[in-house]
PAPAPA-732086 format. One record per residue (C-alpha): x, y, z. Coordinates in nm, 3 decimals, always signed. Last residue first. Layout:
<nodes>
+---------+---------+---------+
|      xx |      yy |      zz |
+---------+---------+---------+
|       X |       Y |       Z |
...
+---------+---------+---------+
</nodes>
This chain:
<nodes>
+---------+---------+---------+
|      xx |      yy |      zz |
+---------+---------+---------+
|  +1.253 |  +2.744 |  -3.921 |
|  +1.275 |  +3.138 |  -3.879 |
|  +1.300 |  +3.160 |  -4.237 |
|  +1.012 |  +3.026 |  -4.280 |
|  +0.813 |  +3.185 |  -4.079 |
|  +0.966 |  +3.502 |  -4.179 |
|  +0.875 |  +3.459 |  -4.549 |
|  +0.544 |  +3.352 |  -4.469 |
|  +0.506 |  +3.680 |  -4.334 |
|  +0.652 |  +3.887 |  -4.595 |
|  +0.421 |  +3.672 |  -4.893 |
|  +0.185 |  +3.833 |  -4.636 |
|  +0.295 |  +4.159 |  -4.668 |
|  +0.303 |  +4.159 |  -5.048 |
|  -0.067 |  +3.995 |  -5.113 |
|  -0.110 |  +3.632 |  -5.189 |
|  -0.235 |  +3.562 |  -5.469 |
|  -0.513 |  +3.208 |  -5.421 |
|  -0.487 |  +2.874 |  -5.426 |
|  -0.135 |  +2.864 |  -5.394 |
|  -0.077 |  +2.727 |  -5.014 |
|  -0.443 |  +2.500 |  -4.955 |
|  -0.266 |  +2.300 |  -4.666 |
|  +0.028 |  +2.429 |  -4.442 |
|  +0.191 |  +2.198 |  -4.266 |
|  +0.427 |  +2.288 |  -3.987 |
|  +0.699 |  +2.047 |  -3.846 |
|  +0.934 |  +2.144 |  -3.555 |
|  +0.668 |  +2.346 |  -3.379 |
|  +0.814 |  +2.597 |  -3.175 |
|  +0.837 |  +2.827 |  -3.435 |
|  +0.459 |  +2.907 |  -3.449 |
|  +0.481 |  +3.046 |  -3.096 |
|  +0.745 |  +3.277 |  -3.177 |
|  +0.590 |  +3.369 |  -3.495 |
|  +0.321 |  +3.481 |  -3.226 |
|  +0.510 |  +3.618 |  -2.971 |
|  +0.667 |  +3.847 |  -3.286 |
|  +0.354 |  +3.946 |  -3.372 |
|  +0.168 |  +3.990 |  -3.053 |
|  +0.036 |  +4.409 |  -3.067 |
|  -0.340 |  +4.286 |  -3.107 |
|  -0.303 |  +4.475 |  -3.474 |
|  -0.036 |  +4.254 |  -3.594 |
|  -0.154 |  +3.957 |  -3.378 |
|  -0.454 |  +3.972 |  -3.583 |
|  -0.304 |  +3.974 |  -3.940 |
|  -0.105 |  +3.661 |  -3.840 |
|  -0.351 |  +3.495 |  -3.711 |
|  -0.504 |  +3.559 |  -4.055 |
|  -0.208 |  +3.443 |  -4.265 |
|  -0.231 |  +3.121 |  -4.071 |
|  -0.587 |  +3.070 |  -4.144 |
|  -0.619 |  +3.149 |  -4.470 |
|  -0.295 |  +2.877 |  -4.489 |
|  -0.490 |  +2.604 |  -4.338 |
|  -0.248 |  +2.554 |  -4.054 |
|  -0.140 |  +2.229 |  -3.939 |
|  +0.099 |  +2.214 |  -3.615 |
|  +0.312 |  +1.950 |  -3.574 |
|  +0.557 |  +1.926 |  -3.224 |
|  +0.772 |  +1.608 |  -3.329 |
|  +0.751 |  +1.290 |  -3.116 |
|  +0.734 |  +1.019 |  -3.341 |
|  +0.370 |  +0.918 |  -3.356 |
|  +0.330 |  +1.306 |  -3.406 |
|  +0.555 |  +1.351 |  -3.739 |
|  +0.328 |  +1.014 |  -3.851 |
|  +0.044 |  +1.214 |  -3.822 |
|  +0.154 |  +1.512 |  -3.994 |
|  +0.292 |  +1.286 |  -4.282 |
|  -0.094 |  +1.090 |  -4.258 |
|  -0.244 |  +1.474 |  -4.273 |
|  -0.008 |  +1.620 |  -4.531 |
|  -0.086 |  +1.266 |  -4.742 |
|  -0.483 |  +1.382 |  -4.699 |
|  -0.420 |  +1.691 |  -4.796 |
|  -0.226 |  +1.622 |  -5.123 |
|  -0.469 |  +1.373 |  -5.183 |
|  -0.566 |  +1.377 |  -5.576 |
|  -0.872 |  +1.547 |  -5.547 |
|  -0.727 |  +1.905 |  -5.719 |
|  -0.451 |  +1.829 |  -5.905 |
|  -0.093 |  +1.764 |  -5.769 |
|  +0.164 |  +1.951 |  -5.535 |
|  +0.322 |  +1.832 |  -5.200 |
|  +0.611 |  +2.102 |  -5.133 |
|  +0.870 |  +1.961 |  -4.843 |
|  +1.070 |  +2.186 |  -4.682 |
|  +1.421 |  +2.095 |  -4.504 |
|  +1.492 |  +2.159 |  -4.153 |
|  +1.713 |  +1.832 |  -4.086 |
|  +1.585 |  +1.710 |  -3.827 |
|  +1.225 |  +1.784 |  -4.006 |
|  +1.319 |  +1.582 |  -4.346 |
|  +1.465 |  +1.324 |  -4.120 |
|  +1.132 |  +1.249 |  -3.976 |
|  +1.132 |  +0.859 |  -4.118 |
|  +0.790 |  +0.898 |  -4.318 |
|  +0.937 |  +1.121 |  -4.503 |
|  +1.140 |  +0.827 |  -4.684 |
|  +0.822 |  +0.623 |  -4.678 |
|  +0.691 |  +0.877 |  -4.880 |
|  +0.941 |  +0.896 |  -5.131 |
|  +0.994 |  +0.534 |  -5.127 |
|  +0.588 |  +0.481 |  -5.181 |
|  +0.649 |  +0.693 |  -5.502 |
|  +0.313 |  +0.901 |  -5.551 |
|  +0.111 |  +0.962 |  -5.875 |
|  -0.175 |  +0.991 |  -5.766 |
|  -0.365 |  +0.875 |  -6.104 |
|  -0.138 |  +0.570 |  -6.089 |
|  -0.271 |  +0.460 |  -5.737 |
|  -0.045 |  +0.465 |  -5.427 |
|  -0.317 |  +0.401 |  -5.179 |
|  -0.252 |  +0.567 |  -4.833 |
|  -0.391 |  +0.436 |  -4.534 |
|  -0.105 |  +0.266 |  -4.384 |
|  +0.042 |  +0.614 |  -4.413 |
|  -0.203 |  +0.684 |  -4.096 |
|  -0.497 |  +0.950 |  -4.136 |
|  -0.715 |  +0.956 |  -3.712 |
|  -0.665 |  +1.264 |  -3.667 |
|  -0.803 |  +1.409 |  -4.012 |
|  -0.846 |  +1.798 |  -3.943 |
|  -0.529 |  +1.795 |  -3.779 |
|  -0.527 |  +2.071 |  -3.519 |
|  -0.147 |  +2.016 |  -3.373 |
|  -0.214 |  +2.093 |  -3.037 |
|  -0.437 |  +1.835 |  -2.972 |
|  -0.234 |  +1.560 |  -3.159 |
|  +0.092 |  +1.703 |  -2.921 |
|  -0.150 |  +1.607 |  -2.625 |
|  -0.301 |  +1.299 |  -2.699 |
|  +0.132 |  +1.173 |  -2.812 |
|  +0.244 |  +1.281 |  -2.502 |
|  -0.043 |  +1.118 |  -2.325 |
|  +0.047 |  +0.811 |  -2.473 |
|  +0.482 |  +0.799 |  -2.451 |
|  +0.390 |  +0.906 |  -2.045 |
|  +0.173 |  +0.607 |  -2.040 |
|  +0.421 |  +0.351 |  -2.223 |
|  +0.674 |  +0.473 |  -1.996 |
|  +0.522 |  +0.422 |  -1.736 |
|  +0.445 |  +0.085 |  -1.837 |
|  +0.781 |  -0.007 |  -1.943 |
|  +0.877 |  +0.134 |  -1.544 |
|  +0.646 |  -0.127 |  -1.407 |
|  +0.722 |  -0.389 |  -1.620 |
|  +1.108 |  -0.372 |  -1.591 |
|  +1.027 |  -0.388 |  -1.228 |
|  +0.865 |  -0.733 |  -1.228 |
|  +1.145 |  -0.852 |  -1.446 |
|  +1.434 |  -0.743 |  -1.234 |
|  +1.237 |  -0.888 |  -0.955 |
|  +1.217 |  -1.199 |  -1.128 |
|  +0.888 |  -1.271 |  -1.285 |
|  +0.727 |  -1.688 |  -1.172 |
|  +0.517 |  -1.438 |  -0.924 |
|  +0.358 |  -1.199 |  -1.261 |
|  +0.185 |  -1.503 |  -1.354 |
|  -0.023 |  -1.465 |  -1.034 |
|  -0.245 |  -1.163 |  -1.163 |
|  -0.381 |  -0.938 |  -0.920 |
|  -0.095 |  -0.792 |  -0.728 |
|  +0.096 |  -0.762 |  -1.087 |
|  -0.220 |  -0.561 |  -1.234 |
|  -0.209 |  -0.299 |  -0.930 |
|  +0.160 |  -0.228 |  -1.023 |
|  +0.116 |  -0.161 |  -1.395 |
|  -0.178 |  +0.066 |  -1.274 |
|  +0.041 |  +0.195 |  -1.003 |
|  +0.382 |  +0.251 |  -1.269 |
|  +0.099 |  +0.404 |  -1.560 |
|  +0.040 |  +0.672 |  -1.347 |
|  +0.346 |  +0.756 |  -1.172 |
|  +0.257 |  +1.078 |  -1.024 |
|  +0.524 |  +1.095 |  -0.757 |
|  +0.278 |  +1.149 |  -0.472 |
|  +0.034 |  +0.858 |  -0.701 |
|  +0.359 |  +0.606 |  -0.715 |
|  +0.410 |  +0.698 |  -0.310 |
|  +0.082 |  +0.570 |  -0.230 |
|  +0.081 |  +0.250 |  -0.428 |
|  +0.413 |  +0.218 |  -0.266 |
|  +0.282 |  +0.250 |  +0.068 |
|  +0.000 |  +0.000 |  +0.000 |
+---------+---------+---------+
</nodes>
């Protein structure tokens, strides 16, 4: 009971629950002690790894939450190389800053593969935030006249990937081809 206590002073979530389950369930006794406590702290882990995940999906705004690569169909009229995506799919585009520029027609999935890439950013740790980019530009144009620009591009940085869906459909005006530019830049 005392370490039941002490896991919730410590807030060791998934180490009680992980805890609670050995006491219960007799297959845990043939465990060594080593194995016993690997459990606890793998489910710890395992919990911390979970809610980090809920709460960088929150922040992130993907209209498609629940868009995985092992959704994607790689049909002719998409034209999209599985290596190229797969290659994405590893992060190393965002450790090593580089932008990546999905184009196609219109219905083809470029938002939908933005979504699964965003997706897989999450599953791997990465702070993602998706913008439409009316949206972005108009944050933006409020923090401008609320007085927060630079907090706010400071905010946006923090994200190590940002996807920006529906960029080109419309001219974009001087200042905000400005804005963007800072963004990026600042990445």
């Amino acid at each position: 009971d005392t370490i039941l206590q002490q896991a919730t002073a410590l807030s060791l979530r998934g180490f009680k629950e992980s805890l609670l389950l050995q006491t219960q369930d007799a297959n845990y006794g043939t465990l060594s002690f080593e194995e016993r406590l690997y459990h606890l702290f793998e489910s710890e882990i395992n919990q911390r790894d979970n809610k980090k995940i809920k709460r960088l999906l929150q922040a992130a705004t993907l209209k498609d939450k629940t868009a995985s690569l092992e959704q994607m169909e790689y049909l002719s009229k998409r034209n999209l190389d599985k290596s190229v995506i797969m290659s994405l799919a590893s992060g190393n585009f965002i450790n090593l800053k580089q932008n990546v520029l999905i184009t196609g027609a219109t219905g083809v999935g470029k938002s939908f593969t933005m979504q699964c890439l965003g997706r897989r950013a999450i599953d791997l740790g990465y702070p993602t935030k998706y913008y439409r980019l009316s949206s972005l530009l108009e944050e933006i144009r409020t923090s401008r006249i609320a007085g927060t620009y630079t907090k706010t591009l400071a905010k946006i940085s923090k994200f190590k990937l940002l996807l920006i869906d529906d960029f080109g459909v419309t001219p974009l005006k001087a200042d905000e081809i400005n804005d963007l530019f800072e963004i990026i830049e600042d990445r």
